[in-house]
C-alpha positions as CSV (number, residue, x, y, z in Angstrom):
1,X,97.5,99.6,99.5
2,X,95.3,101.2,101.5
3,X,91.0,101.4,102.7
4,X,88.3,103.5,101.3
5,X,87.9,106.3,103.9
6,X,86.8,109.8,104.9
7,X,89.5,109.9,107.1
8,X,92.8,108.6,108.6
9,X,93.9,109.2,111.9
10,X,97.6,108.5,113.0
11,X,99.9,108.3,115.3
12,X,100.6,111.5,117.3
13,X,103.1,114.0,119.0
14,X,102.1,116.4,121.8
15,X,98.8,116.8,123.6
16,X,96.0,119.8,123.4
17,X,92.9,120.8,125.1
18,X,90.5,118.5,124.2
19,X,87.0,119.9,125.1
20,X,87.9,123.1,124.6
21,X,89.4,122.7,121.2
22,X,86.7,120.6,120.0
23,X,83.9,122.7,121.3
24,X,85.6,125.6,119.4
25,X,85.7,124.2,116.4
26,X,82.3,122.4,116.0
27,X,81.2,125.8,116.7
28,X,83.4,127.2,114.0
29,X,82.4,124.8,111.3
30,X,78.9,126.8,111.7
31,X,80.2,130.1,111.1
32,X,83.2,129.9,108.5
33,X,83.1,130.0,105.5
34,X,86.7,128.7,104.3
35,X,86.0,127.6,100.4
36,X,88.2,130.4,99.0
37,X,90.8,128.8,100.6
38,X,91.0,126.7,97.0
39,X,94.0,127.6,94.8
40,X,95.0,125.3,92.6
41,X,98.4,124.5,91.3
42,X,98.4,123.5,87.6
43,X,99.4,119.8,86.4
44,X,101.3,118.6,83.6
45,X,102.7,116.0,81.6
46,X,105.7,114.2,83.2
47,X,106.9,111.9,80.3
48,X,104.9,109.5,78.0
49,X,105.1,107.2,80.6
50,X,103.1,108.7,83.2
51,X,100.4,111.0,81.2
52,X,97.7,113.1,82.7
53,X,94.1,111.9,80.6
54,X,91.9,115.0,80.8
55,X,89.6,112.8,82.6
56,X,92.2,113.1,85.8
57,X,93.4,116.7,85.7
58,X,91.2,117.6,88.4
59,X,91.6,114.6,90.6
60,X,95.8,115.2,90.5
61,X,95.3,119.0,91.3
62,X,93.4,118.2,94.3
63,X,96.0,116.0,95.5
64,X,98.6,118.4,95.0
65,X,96.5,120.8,97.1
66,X,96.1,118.2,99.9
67,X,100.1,117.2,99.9
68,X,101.3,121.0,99.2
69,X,98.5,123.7,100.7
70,X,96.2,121.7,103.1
71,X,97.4,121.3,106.5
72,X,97.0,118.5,108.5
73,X,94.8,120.6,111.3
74,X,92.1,121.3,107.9
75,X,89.8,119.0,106.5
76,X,88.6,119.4,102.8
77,X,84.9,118.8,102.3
78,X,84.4,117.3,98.9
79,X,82.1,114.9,96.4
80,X,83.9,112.0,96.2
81,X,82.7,111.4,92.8
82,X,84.2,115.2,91.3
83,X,86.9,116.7,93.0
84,X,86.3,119.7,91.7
85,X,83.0,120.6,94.3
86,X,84.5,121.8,97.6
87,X,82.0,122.8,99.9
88,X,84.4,123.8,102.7
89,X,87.9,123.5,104.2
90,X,87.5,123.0,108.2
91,X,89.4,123.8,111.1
92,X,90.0,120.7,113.1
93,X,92.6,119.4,115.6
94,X,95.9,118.3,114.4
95,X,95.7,114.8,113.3
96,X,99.2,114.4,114.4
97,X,98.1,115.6,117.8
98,X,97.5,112.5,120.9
99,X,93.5,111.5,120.5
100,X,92.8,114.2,117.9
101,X,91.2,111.0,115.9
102,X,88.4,110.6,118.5
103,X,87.9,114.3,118.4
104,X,88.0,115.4,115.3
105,X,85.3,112.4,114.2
106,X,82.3,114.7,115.5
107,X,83.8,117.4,114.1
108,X,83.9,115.9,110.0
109,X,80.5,114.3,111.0
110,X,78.9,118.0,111.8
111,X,80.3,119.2,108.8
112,X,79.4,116.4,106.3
113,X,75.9,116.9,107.7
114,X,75.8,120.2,107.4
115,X,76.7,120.2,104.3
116,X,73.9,117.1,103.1
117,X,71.3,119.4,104.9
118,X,72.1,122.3,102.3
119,X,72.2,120.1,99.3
120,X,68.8,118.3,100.5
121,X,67.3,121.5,100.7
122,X,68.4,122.7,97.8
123,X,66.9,119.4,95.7
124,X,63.5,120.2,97.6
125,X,63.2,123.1,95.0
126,X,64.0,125.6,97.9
127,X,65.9,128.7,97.2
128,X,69.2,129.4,98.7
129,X,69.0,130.8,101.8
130,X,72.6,132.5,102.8
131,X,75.8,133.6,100.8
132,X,77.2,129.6,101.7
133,X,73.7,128.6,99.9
134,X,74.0,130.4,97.1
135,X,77.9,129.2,96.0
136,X,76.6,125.7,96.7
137,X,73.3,126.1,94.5
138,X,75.8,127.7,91.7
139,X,78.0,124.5,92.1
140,X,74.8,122.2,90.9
141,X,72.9,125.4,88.2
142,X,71.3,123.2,86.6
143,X,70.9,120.1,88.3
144,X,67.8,117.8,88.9
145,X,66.8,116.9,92.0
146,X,68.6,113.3,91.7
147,X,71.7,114.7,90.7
148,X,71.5,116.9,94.3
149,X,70.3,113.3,96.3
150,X,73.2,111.8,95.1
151,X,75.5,114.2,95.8
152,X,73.8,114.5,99.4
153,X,75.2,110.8,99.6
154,X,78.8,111.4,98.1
155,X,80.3,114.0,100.5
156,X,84.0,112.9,102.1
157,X,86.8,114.6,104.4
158,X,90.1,114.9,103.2
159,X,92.7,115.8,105.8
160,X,95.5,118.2,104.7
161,X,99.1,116.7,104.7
162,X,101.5,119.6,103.7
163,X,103.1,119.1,107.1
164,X,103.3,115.5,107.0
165,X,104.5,115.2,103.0
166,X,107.6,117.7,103.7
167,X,108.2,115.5,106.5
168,X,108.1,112.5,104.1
169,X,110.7,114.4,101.8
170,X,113.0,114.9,104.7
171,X,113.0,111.4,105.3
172,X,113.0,110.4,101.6
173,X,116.9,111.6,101.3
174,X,117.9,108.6,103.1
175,X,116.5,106.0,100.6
176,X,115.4,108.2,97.4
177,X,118.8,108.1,95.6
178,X,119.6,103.9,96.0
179,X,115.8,103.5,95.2
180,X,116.5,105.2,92.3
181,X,119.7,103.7,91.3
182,X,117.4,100.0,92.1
183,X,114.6,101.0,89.4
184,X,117.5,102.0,86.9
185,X,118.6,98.6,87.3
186,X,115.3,96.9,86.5
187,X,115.4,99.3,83.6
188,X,111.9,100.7,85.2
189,X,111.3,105.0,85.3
190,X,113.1,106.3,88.1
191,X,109.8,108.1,88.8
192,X,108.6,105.2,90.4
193,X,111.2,105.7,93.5
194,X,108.4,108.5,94.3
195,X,105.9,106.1,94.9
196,X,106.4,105.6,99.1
197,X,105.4,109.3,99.1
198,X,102.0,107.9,98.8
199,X,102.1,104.7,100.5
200,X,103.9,105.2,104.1
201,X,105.6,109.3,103.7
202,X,109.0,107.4,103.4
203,X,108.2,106.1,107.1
204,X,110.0,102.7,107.0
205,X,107.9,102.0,110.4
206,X,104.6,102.8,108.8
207,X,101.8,99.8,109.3
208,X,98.3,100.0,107.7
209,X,95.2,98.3,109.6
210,X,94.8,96.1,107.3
211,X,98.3,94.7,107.7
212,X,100.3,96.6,105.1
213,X,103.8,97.1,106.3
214,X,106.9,99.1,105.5
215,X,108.1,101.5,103.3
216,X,106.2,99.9,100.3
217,X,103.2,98.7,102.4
218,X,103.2,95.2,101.1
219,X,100.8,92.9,102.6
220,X,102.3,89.7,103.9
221,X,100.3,87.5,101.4
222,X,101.9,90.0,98.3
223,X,104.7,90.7,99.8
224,X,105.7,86.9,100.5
225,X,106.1,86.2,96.4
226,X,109.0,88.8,97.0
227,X,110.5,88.9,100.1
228,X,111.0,86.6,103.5
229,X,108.0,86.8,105.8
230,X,108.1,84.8,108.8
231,X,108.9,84.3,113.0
232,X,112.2,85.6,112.8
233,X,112.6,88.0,109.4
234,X,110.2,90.1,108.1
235,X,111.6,92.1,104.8
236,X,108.9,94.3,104.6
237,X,110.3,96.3,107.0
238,X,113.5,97.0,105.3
239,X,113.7,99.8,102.9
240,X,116.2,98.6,100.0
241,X,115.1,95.1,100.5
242,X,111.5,95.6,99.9
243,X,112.7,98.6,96.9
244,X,113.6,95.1,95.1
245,X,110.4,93.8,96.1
246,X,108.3,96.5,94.7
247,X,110.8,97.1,91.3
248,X,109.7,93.6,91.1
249,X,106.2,94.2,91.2
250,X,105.4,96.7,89.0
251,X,107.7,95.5,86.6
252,X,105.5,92.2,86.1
253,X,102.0,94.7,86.9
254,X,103.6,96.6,83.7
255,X,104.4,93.6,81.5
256,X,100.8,92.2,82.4
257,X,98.8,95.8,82.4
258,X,101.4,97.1,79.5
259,X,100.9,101.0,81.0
260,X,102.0,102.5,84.0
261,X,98.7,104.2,84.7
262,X,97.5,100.5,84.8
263,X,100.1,98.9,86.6
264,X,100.1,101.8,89.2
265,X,96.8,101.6,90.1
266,X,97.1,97.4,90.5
267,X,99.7,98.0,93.2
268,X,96.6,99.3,95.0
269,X,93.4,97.5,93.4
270,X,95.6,94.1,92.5
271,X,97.2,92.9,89.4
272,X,94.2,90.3,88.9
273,X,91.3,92.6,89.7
274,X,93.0,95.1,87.0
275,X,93.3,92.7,84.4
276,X,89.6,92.5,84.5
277,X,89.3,96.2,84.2
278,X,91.3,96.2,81.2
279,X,89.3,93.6,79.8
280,X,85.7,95.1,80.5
281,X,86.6,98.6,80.0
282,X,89.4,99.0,77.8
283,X,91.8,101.6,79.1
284,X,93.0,103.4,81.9
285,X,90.7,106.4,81.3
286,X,87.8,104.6,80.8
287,X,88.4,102.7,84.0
288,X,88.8,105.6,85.9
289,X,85.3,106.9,84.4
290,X,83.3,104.0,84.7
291,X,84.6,100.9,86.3
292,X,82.1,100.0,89.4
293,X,83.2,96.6,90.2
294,X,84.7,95.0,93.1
295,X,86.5,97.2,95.9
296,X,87.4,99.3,92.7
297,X,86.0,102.5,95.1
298,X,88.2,105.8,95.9
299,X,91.2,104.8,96.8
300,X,91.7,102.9,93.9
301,X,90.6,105.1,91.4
302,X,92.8,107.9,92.7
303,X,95.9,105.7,93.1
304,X,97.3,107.2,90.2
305,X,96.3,110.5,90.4
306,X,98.0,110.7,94.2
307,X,101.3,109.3,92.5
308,X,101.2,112.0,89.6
309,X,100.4,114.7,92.2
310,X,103.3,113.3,95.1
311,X,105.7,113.1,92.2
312,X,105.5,116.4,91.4
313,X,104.7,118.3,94.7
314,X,108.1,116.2,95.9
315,X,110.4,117.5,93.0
316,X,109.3,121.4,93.8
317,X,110.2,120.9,97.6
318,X,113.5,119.2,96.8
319,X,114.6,122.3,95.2
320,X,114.0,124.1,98.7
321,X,117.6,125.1,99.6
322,X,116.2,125.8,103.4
323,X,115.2,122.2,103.2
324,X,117.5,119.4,105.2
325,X,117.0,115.9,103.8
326,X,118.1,113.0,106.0
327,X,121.3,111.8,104.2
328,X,122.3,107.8,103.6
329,X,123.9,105.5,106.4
330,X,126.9,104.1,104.8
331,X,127.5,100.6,105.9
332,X,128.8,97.5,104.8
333,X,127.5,93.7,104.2
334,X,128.3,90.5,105.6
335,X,127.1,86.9,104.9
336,X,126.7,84.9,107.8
337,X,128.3,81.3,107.4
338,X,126.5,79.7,110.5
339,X,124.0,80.6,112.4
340,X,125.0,83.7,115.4
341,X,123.3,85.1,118.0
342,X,122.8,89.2,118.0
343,X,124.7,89.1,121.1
344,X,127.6,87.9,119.6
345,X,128.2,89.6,116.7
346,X,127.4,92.9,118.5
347,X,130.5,91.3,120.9
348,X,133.1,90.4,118.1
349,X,132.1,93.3,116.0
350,X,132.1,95.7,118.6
351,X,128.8,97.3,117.2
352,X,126.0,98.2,119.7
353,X,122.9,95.9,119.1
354,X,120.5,99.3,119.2
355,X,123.0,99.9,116.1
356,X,122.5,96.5,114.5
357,X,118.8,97.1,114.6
358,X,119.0,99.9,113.3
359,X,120.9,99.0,110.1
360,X,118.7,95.7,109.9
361,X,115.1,96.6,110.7
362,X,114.1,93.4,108.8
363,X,115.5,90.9,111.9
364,X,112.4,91.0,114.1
365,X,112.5,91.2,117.8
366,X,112.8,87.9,119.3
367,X,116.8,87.7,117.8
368,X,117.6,90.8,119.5
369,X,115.8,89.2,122.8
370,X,118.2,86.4,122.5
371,X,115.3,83.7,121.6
372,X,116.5,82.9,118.1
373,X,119.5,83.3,116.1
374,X,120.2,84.9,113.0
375,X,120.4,81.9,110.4
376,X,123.2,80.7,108.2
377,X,123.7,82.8,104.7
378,X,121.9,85.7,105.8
379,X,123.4,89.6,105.1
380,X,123.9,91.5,107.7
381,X,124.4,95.5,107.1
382,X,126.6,96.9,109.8
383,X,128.9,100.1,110.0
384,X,131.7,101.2,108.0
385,X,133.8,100.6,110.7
386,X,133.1,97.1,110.9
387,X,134.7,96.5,107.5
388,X,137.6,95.5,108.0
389,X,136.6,92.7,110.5
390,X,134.3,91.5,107.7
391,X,137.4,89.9,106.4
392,X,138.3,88.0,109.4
393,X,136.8,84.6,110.8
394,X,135.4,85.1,114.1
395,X,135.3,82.5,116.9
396,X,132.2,82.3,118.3
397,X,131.3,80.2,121.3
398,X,127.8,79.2,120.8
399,X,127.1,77.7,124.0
400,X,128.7,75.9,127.0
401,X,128.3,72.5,125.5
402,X,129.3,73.1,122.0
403,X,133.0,73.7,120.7
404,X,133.7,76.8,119.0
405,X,132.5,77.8,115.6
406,X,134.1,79.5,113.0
407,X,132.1,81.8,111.8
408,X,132.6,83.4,108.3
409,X,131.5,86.9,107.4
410,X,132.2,87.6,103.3
């Protein structure tokens, strides 16, 4: 679920020299050359379930080069169209870094141009005229002068994300094993649990700009066949909630699409707009080869390939010993009987509100402002320690004018 782009900027965590750095590197983007900075790391099979088509092998090693090698202060300069032509691999300003989106756009600009002024000269008939030249020109032996227009049209930025994807595996340890233990019990490939790894890094907070939310980054029109979406709940935004959500999903993309390649790639493209794939092209490798139509563009075409390469550049840093994974909050469930304000439970339960929010990131903010309460039947996580108050009725005194309610938490 996310936009065709030759970059993505994010949010950020400590400030640079702007000028400076940006000077610096627009000047170095002239003068390095960086390709031999491409080592690939050899994909395989996973199961019958999720299979690597020859067609793709190249598309999931270069994802497992952007989530395992690539740093997020590189940009990769590739064809959009075949992953295997790099043309460079950039210095530029940590996207994690406060306005390093604003900077580092002149930056990817110089280069892509640089890089269509070589290939344009090149289709002029010219002969290479530097070492840079010359590996480009031996990229395209052979080519017509079409073949070098179009590619002078097709070149992208990829940041690197190694920094960002350990980051997401860190995080991951808090969710992975129930997500897990969810697929298992829609009798869908535990694989799958793998998937946020591409959609948000296993941020729970994580919100696309076009509206995608959460863990899963369901849109609110998708996500509301699924999940409660409105003033007061959104359950987007809470991990195992929307891991029901999405088991959901791609259990009826599978039973529609009747392969995970296809039903994959629908949690990006859409379940209808893949059904008319399927039925104009066939299957999933002759989708990925030749399917034009619609927003079907590169994001959607290397859905798949992104999942196959997360999946397995995940597993190899899980086996880091060095490596501390953010470990499961126990907690325990209630079920309101009537309606209760934050406030109060926080009160009779003797749990901080911060921590209620915590445990409940789906409760949006106007019940912890006080403006709404939290309505009858809903489950409420809170800590262990709460448990055994869970088996008590609470008296709760809604309001001056009201007589006390009983309140009861099963």
């Amino acid at each position: 679920m996310k936009s065709d782009s030759s970059y993505t900027f994010v949010r950020i965590r400590h400030a640079c020299t702007p000028k400076f750095k940006a000077s610096f590197l627009i000047a170095a983007i002239l003068f390095l050359n960086l390709a031999g900075n491409v080592s690939y790391l050899g994909a395989t099979v996973h199961n019958k379930n999720f299979p690597i088509a020859p067609a793709i092998q190249a598309n999931v090693t270069f994802w497992e080069k952007i989530y395992s090698t690539y740093s997020t202060s590189e940009a990769v300069i590739h064809d959009k169209h075949d992953l295997t032509k790099i043309y460079g691999v950039i210095p530029i300003i940590d996207y994690l870094l406060p306005g390093a989106g604003q900077l580092n756009k002149p930056i990817l600009e110089t280069a892509k141009l640089r890089y269509s002024a070589i290939l344009n000269h090149l289709a002029q008939g010219n002969p290479p005229r530097s070492k840079e030249e010359h590996r480009i020109a031996a990229m395209y032996k052979g080519a017509r002068k079409s073949q070098l227009l179009k590619a002078r049209e097709s070149i992208r930025a990829q940041i690197g994300q190694k920094e960002r994807f350990r980051e997401g595996v860190i995080r991951s340890g808090a969710y992975l094993s129930e997500i897990r233990r969810i697929f298992r019990s829609y009798n869908l490939p535990e694989e799958l649990a793998y998937l946020p790894h591409v959609e948000s890094s296993f941020n729970p907070d994580a919100y696309s700009k076009v509206g995608a939310s959460g863990l899963w980054q369901f849109t609110r029109s998708t996500g509301k066949a699924y999940m409660r979406i409105d003033n007061l709940i959104d359950e987007r935004q809470d991990p195992i909630i929307a891991s029901h959500a999405a088991a959901k999903f791609l259990k009826k993309n599978h039973t529609l699409l009747e392969s995970w390649p296809l039903a994959l790639t629908a949690y990006n493209y859409g379940t209808s707009g893949m059904m008319r794939a399927k039925r104009d092209k066939g299957s999933y490798e002759k989708i990925f080869l030749g399917y034009q139509e619609g927003y079907f563009k590169f994001a959607s075409r290397n859905f798949y390939p992104e999942f196959l390469a997360a999946l397995r550049v995940a597993q190899k840093i899980e086996q880091d010993p060095s490596l501390r994974r953010h470990k499961p909050t126990p907690t325990t469930t209630v079920r309101l009987k009537k309606h209760a304000s934050v406030a109060t439970i926080s009160r009779n339960f003797k749990v901080n509100i911060n921590t209620i929010k915590a445990l409940n990131p789906a409760i949006k903010a106007s019940a912890f402002q006080g403006k709404q309460r939290l309505p009858q039947g809903y489950q409420l996580k809170l800590p262990v320690t709460a448990q055994n108050q869970t088996k008590q009725a609470i008296t709760i005194k809604a309001n001056q004018n009201i007589t006390k309610n009983r309140i009861y938490l099963q």
